[in-house]
DOGUSE-118715 format. One line per 8 residues: number of its first residue (from 1); their letters; for each residue x, y, z of N, C-alpha, C. Coordinates in steps of 0.05 Angstrom, whole numbers, always signed. Layout:
DOGUSE-118715
NUM> a> X Y Z X Y Z X Y Z | ...
***
This chain:
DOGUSE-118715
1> xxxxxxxx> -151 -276 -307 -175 -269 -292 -192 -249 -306 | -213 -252 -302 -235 -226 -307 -249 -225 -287 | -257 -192 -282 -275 -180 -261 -261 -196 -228 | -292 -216 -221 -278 -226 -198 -264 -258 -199 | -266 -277 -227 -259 -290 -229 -234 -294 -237 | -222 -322 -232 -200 -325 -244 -207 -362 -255 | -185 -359 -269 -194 -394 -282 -163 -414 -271 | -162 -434 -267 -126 -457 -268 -127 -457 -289
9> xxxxxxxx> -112 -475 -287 -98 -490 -318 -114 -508 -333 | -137 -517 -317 -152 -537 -328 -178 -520 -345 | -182 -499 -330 -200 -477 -346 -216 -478 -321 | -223 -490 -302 -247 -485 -285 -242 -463 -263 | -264 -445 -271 -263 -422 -255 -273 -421 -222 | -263 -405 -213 -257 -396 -182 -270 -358 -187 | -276 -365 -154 -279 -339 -147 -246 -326 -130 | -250 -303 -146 -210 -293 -125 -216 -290 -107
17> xxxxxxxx> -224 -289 -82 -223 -279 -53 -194 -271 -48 | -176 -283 -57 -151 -272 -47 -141 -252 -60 | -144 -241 -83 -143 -216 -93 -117 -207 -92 | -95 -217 -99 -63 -209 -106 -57 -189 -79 | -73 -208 -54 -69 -205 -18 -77 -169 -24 | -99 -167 -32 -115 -137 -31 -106 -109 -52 | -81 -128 -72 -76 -107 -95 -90 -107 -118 | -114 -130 -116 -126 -127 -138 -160 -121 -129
25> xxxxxxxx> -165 -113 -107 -195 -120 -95 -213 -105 -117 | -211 -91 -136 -218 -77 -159 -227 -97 -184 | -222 -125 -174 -227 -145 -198 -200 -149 -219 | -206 -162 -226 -176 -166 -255 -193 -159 -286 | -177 -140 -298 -185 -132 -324 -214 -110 -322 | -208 -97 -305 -230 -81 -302 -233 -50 -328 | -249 -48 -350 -238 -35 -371 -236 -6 -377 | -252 +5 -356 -244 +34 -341 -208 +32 -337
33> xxxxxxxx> -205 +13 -318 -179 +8 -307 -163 +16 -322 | -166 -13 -341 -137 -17 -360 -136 +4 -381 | -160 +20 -389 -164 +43 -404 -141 +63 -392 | -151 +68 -370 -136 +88 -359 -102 +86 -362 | -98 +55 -355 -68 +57 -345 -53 +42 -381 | -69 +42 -404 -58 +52 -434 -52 +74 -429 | -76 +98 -428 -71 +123 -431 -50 +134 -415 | -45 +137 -382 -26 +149 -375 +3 +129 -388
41> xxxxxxxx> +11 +107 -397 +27 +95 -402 +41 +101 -426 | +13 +119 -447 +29 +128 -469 +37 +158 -458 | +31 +161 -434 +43 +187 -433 +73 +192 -415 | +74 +174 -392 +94 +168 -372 +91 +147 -354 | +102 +124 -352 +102 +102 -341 +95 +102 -315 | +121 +112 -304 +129 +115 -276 +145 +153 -263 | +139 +164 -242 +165 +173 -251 +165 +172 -213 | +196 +178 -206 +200 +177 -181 +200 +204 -168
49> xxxxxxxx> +188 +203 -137 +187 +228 -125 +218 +237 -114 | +230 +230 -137 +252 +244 -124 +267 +260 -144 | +246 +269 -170 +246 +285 -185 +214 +307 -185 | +220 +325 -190 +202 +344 -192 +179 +337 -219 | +160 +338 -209 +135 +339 -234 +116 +359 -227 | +100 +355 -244 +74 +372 -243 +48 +375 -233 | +49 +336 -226 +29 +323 -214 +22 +318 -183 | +48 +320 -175 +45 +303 -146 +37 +335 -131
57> xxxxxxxx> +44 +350 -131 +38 +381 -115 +4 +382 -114 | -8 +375 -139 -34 +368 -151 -50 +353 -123 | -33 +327 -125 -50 +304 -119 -46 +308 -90 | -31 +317 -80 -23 +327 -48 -40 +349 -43 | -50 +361 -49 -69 +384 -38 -102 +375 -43 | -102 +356 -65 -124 +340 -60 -124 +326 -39 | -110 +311 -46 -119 +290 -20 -115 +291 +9 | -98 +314 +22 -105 +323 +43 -131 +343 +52
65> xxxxxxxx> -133 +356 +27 -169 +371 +27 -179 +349 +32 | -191 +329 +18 -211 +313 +18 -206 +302 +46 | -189 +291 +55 -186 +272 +85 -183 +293 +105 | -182 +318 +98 -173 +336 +124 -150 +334 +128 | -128 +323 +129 -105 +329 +134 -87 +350 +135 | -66 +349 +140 -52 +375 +133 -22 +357 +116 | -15 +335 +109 +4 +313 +110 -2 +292 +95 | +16 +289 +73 +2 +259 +64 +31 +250 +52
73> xxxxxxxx> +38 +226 +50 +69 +212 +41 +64 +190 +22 | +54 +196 -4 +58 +176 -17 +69 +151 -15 | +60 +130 -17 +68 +93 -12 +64 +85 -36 | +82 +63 -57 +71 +51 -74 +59 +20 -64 | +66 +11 -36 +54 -16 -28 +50 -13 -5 | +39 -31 +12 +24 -37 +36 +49 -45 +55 | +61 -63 +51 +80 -57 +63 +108 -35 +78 | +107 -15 +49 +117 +17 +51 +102 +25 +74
81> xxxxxxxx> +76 +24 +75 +64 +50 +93 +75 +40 +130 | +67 +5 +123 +54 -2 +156 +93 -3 +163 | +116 -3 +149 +140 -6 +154 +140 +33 +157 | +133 +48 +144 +131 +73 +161 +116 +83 +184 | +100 +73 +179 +77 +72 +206 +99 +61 +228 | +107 +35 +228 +129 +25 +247 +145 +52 +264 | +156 +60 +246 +183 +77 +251 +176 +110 +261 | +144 +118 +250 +128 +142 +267 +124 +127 +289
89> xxxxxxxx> +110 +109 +289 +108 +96 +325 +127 +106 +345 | +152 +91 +325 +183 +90 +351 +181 +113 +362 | +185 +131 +331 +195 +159 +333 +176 +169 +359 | +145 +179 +355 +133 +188 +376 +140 +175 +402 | +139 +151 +406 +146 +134 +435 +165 +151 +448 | +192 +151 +431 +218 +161 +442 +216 +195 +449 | +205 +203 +418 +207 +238 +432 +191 +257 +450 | +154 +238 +445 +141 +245 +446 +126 +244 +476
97> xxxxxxxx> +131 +216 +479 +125 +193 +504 +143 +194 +522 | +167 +196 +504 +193 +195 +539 +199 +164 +545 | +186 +143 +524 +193 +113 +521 +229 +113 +524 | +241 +103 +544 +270 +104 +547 +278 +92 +523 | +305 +94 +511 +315 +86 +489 +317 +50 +483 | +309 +44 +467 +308 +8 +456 +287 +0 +475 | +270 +11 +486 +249 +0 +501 +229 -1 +485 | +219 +11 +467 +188 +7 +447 +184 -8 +442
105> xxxxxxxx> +164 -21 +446 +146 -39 +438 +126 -34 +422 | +118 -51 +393 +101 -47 +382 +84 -66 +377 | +57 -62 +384 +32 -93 +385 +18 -89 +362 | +18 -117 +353 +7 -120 +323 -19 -141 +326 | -32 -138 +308 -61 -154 +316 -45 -175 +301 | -61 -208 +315 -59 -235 +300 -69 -236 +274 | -56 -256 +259 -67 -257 +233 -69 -237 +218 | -52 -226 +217 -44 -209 +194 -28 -214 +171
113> xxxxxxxx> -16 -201 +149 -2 -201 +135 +9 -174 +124 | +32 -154 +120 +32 -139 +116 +54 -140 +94 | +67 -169 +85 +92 -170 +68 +118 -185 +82 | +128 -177 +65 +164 -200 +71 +187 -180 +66 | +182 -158 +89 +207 -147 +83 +221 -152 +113 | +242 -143 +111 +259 -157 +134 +250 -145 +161 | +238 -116 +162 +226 -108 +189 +201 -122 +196 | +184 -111 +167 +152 -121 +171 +152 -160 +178
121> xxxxxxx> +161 -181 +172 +164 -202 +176 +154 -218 +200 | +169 -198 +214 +167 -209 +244 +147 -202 +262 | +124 -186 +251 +102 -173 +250 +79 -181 +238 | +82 -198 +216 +60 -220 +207 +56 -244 +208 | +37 -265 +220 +23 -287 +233 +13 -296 +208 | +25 -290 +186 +15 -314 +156 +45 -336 +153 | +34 -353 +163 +48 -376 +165 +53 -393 +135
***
């Protein structure tokens, strides 16, 4: 793919509308992008928050400045957040609400998709 296109096998190009289901809505091969993710790549790949760095304290005081927050929990996918989002729901229902125990209910709009993990599943109408 480039930008918003992608090509088959035969070479005839398409527009992506589906966009790797909203992980790519940025286009494919965008050269800002891929600039960037050489550079941090020669510097550190990945690293997990469950080691101390230098960065994340950084990016946490930004980004609750900028949105107002006081709270922010890093997600690496869409699925991560709305499977936490799930489980703040319960949580508030039960402590917050006084929702009696195994009674919560949680309403999800039609036609969605949020992933294939074993909670989120039963929560998305992509057939």
């Amino acid at each position: 793919g480039e930008g918003v296109y992608v090509w088959d096998i035969e070479g005839k190009r398409y527009y992506d509308f589906l966009s790797a289901y909203s992980a790519v809505n940025q286009g494919h091969c965008h050269p800002r992008i891929i600039n960037a993710l050489i550079e941090q790549s020669q510097k550190l790949t990945l690293t997990s928050r469950a080691f101390y760095n230098s960065m994340l304290g950084r990016f946490e005081e930004y980004i609750t400045k900028y949105f107002g927050y006081d709270r922010v929990l890093p997600m690496n996918t869409g699925v991560e957040a709305v499977e936490t989002a799930m489980k703040l729901c319960r949580k508030w229902g039960y402590q917050v609400k006084g929702i009696p125990e195994n009674k919560a209910k949680i309403i999800f709009a039609g036609g969605n998709f949020h992933g294939r993990t074993l909670s989120i599943i039963s929560a998305s109408t992509d057939s």
